[in-house]
VEXDREN-2710 file (C-alpha; in Angstrom, 1 decimal):
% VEXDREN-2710
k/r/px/py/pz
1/UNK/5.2/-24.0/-16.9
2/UNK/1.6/-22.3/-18.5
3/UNK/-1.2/-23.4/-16.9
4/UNK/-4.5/-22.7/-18.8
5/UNK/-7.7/-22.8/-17.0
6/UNK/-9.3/-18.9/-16.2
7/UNK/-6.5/-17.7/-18.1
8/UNK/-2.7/-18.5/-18.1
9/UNK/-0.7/-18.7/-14.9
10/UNK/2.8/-18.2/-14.7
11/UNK/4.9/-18.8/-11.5
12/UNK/7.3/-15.4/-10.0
13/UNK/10.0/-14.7/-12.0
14/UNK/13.4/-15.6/-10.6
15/UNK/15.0/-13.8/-7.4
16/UNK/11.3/-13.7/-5.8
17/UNK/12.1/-12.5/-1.8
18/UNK/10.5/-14.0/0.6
19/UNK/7.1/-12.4/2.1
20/UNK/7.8/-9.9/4.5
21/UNK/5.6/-11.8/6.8
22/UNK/8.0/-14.7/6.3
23/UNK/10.8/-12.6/7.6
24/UNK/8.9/-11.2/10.3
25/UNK/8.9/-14.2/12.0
26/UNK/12.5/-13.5/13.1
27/UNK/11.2/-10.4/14.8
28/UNK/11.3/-10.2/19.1
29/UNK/7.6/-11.6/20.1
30/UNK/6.5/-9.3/22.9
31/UNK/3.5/-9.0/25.0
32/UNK/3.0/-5.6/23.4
33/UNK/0.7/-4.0/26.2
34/UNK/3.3/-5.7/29.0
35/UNK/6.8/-5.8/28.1
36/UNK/9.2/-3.8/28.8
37/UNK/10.0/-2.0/25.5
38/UNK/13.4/-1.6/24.7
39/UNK/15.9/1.4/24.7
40/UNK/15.3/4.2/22.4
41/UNK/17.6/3.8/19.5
42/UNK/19.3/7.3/18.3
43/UNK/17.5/9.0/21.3
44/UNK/19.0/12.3/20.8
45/UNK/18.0/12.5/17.1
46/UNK/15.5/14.9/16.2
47/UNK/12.7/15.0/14.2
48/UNK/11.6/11.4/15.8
49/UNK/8.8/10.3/13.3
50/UNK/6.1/7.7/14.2
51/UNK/4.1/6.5/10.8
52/UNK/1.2/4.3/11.7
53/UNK/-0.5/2.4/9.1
54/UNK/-2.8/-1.0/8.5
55/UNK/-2.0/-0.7/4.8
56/UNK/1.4/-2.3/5.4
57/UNK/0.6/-6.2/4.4
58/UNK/2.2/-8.9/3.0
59/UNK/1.2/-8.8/-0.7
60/UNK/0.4/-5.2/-0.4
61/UNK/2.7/-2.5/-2.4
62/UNK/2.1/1.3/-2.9
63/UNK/2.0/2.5/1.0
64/UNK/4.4/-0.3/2.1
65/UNK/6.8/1.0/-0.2
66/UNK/6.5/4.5/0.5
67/UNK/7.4/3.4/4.4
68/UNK/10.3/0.9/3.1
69/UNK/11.9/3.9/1.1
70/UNK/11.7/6.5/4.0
71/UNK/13.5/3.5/6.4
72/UNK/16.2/3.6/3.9
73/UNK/16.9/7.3/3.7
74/UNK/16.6/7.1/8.0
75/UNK/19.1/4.4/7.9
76/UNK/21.5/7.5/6.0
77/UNK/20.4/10.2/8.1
78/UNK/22.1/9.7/11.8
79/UNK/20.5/12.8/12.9
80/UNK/16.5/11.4/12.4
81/UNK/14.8/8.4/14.5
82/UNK/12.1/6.6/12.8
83/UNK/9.5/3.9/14.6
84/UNK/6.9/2.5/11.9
85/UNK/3.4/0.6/13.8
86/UNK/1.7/-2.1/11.6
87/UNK/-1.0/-4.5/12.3
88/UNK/0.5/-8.4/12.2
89/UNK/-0.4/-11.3/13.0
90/UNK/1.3/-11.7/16.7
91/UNK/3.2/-8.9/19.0
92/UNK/6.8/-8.1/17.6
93/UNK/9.6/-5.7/17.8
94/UNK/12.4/-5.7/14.7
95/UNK/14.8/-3.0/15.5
96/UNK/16.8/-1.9/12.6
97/UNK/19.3/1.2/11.7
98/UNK/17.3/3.8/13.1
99/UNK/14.1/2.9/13.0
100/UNK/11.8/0.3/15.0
101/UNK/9.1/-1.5/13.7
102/UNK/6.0/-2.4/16.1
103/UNK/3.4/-5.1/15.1
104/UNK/0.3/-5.3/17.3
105/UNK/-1.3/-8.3/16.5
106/UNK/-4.6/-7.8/15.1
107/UNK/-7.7/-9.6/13.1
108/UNK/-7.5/-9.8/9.6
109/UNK/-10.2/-7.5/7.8
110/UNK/-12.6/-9.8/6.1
111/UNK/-12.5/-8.0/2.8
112/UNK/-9.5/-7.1/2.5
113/UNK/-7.7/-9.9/3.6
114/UNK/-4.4/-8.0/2.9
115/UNK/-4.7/-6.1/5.8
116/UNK/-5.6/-6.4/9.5
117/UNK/-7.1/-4.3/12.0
118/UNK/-5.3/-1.9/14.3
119/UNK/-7.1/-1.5/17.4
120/UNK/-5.2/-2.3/20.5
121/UNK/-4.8/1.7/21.9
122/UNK/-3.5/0.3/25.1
123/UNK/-0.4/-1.0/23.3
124/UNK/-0.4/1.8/20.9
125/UNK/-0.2/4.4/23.8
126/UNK/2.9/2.6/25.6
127/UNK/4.2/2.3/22.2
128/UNK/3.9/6.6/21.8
129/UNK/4.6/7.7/25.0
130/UNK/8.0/5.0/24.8
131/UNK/9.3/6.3/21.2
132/UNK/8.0/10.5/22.1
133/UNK/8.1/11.3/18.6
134/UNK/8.1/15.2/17.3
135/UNK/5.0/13.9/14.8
136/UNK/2.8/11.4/14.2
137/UNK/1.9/10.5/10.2
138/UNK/-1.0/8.5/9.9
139/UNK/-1.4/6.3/6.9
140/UNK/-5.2/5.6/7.3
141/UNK/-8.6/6.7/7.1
142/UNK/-10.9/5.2/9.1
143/UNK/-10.4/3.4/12.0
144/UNK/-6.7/4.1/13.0
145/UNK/-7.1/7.7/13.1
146/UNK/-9.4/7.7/15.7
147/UNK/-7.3/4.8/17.8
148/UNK/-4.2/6.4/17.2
149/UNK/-5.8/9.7/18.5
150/UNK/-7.5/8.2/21.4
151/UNK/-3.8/6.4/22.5
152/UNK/-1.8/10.0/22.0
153/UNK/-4.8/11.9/23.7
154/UNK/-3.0/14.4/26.2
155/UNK/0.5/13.7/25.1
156/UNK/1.1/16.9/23.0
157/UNK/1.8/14.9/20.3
158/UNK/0.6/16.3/16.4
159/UNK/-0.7/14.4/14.3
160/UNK/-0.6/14.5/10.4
161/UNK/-2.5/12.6/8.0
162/UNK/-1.0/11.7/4.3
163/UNK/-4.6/10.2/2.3
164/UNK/-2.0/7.7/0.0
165/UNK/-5.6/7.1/-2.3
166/UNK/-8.5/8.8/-3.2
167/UNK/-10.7/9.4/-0.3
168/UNK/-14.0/8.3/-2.1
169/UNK/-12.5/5.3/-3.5
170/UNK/-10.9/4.1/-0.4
171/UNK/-14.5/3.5/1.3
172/UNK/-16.2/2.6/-1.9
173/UNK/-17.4/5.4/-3.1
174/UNK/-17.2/6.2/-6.2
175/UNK/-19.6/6.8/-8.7
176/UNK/-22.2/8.0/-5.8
177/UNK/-21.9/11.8/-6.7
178/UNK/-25.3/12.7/-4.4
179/UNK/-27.6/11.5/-2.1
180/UNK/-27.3/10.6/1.4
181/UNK/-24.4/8.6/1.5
182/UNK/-22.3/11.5/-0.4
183/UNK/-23.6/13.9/1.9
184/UNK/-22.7/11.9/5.0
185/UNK/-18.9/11.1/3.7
186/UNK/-18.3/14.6/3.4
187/UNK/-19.5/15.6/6.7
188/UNK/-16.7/12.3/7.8
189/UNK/-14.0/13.7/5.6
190/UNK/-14.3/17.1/7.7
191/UNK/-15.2/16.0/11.2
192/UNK/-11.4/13.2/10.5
193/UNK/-9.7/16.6/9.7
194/UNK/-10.1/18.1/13.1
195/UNK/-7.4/15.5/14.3
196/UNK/-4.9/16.5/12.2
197/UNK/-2.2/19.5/12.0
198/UNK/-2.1/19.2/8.5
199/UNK/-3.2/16.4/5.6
200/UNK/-0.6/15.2/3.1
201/UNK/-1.4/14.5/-0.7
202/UNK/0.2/13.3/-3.4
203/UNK/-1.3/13.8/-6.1
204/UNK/-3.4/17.6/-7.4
205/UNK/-6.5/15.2/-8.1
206/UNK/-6.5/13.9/-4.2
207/UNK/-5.9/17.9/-3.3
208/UNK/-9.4/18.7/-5.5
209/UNK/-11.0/15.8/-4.2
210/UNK/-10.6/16.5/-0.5
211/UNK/-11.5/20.4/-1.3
212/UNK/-14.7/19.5/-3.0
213/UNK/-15.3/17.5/0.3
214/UNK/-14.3/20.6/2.8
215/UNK/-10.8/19.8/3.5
216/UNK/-8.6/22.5/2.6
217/UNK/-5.6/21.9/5.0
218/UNK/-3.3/20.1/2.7
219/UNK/0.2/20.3/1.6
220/UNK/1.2/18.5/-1.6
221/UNK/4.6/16.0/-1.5
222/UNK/4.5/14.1/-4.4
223/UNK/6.2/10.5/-4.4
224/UNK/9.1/9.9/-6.6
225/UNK/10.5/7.1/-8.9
226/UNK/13.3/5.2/-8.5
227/UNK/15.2/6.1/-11.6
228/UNK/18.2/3.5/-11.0
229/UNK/15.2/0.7/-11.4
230/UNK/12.4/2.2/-13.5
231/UNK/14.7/2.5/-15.9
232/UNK/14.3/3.1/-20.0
233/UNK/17.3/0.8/-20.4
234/UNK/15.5/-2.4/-19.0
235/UNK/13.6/-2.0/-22.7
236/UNK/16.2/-4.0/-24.1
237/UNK/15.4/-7.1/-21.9
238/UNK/11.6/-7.0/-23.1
239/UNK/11.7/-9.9/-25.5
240/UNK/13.6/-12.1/-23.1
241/UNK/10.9/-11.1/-20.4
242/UNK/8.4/-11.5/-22.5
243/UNK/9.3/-14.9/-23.8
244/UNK/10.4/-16.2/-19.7
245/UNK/5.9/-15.7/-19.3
246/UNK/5.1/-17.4/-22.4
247/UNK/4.0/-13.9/-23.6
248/UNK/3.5/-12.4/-27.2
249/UNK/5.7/-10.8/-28.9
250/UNK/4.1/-9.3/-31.8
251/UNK/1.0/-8.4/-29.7
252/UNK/0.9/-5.0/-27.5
253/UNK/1.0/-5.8/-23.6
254/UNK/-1.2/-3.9/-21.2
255/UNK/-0.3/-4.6/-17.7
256/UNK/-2.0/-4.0/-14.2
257/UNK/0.0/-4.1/-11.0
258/UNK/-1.3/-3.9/-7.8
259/UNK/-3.9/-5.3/-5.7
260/UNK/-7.1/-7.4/-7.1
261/UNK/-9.8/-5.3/-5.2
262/UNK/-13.1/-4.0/-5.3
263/UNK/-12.0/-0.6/-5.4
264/UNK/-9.6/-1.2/-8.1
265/UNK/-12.1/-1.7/-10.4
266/UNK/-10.4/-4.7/-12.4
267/UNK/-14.2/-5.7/-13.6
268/UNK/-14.6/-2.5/-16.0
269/UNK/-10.6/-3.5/-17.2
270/UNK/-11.9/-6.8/-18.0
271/UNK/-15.4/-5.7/-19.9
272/UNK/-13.4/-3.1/-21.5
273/UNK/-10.8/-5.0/-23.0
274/UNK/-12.9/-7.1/-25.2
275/UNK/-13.1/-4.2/-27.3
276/UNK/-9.3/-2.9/-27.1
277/UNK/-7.8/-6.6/-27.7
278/UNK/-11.1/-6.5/-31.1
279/UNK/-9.3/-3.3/-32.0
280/UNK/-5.5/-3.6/-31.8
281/UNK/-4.9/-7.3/-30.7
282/UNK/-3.6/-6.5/-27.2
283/UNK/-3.2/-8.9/-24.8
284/UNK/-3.8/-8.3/-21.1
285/UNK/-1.7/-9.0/-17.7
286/UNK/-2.7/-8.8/-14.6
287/UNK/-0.1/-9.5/-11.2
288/UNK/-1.1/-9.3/-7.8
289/UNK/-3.3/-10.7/-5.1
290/UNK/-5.9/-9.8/-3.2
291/UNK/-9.7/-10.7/-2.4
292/UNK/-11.6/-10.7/-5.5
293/UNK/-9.2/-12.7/-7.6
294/UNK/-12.0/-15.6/-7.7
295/UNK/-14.6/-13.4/-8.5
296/UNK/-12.8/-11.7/-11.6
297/UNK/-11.1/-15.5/-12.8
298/UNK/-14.8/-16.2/-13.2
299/UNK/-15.2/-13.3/-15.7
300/UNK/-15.5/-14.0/-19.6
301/UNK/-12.8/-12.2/-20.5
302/UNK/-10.5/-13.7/-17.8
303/UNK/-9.9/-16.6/-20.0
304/UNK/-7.4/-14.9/-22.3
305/UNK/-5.7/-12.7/-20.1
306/UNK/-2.0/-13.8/-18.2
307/UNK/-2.5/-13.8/-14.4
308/UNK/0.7/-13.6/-12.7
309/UNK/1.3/-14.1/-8.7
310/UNK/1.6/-10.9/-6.5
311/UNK/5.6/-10.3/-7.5
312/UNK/8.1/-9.5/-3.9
313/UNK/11.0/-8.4/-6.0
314/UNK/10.6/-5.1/-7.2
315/UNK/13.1/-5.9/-9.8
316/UNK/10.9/-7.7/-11.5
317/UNK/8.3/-5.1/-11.1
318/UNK/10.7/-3.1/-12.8
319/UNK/11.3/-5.3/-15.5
320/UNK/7.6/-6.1/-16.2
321/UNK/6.6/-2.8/-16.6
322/UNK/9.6/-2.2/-19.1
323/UNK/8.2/-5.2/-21.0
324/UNK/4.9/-3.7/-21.3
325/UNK/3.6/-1.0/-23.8
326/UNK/0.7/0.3/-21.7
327/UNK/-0.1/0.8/-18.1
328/UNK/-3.8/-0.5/-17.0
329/UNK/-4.8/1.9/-14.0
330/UNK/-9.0/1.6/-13.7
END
């Protein structure tokens, strides 16, 4: 069914999975700080990699599946031994083919409600000195760096840092190009470097903006595509996806994907697209979650654009942005 309302709303597509929160709940609740940890799975395998993350939620996507894709190449690779450390909403050990996932429960960050703090180093150091991996990769800026060094303090143990965004945007500040508070992120941006071995980018434009800040210890990996599910092919189910969310079909479909949050700057998409649907009739879709969905539903323009539910199935991801002529990325 269409809803109408601040817009249309259209329920997942078919084959939604579960939340990975939802699953979680089959996961070993331990008294992380207290508890025996369990045997080291693969413990002759070497490199042993520890990533450690907050950005790992259940309706978040780019950095979660970045981790999910490097568990399934472990699970293929006998001779590497992977532990992942999230934030979650209770203590709990899921133990899979080669690698071990940790949650340490942890608050959920007001405004980002996504996401939840990481800040038990007690539990984090038994967690380190139990896995004794060859490298630490750090998936966060601000406050798990500094826990995450604290817990590993004296245990020999390197630490690299892979910025998954751009730096400015991921505290909010872009568009402040002097002054003060420019001056004072910088100064951050350098004095966070000094923990790590080495800082991993993906992207030239995050290598530039990191320079321009002081950082020049960085190697560039980029991230790849799935080309079995991003696929040119899935163009042919385009009018049959199109038609299943009550879509247009002799319109031009922009789509977002992703979270709805500050930083993404969904508000200039919206203001913007009065005049790009005025000059070519396009029709906007936006699917995700996050915390300023009410705030941009309120919006004018938010009235004749599709809002879809953050999608699980990456299938679907794959067939929505097959179905769609442009991609939205403010």
């Amino acid at each position: 069914m269409i809803g109408h309302g601040f817009g249309a709303i259209v329920p997942p597509l078919p084959g939604v999975r579960p939340p990975d929160m939802a699953r979680a709940a089959a996961a070993t609740r331990v008294d992380m700080a207290r508890t025996p940890l369990p045997p080291i799975d693969r413990p002759h395998a070497s490199p042993a990699i520890l990533d450690i993350t907050k950005w790992f939620g259940e309706t978040s996507g780019g950095v979660k599946t970045y981790l999910t894709e490097k568990m399934r190449w472990v699970r293929t690779e006998p001779g590497v031994r992977h532990a992942l450390v999230i934030p979650g909403p209770f203590d709990g050990i899921t133990t899979g083919v080669g690698t071990r996932v940790y949650r340490v429960r942890g608050p959920r960050i007001p405004t980002q409600t996504a996401y939840r703090f990481l800040l038990a180093t007690r539990s984090l150091r038994r967690i380190i000195a139990h896995e004794a991996p060859s490298v630490i990769e750090v998936g966060s800026p601000l406050f798990v760096p500094w826990v995450t060094a604290f817990a590993a303090r004296d245990l020999g143990i390197p630490l690299v840092a892979f910025h998954h965004t751009s730096f400015r945007g991921a505290v909010g500040a872009h568009g402040r190009r002097e002054g003060p508070w420019r001056a004072l992120l910088d100064r951050y941006a350098r004095v966070l470097d000094r923990l790590f071995s080495v800082t991993i980018v993906a992207s030239e434009f995050a290598a530039q903006e990191l320079a321009a800040m002081g950082v020049a210890n960085t190697v560039r990996v980029p991230l790849g595509v799935d080309l079995g599910l991003f696929s040119p092919v899935r163009q042919a189910e385009r009018e049959r996806t199109l038609r299943r969310l009550g879509l247009p079909l002799d319109r031009p479909i922009g789509l977002y994907i992703g979270r709805l949050a500050r930083e993404k700057r969904l508000d200039v998409v919206l203001d913007a697209w009065v005049n790009v649907e005025r000059a070519c009739g396009a029709h906007l879709v936006i699917a995700g979650a996050g915390s300023e969905e009410r705030v941009l539903r309120s919006r004018c323009m938010a009235q004749r654009v599709t809002w879809l539910p953050f999608q699980h199935d990456r299938d679907v991801v794959a067939r929505l942005h097959a179905a769609a002529d442009v991609f939205v990325a403010p």
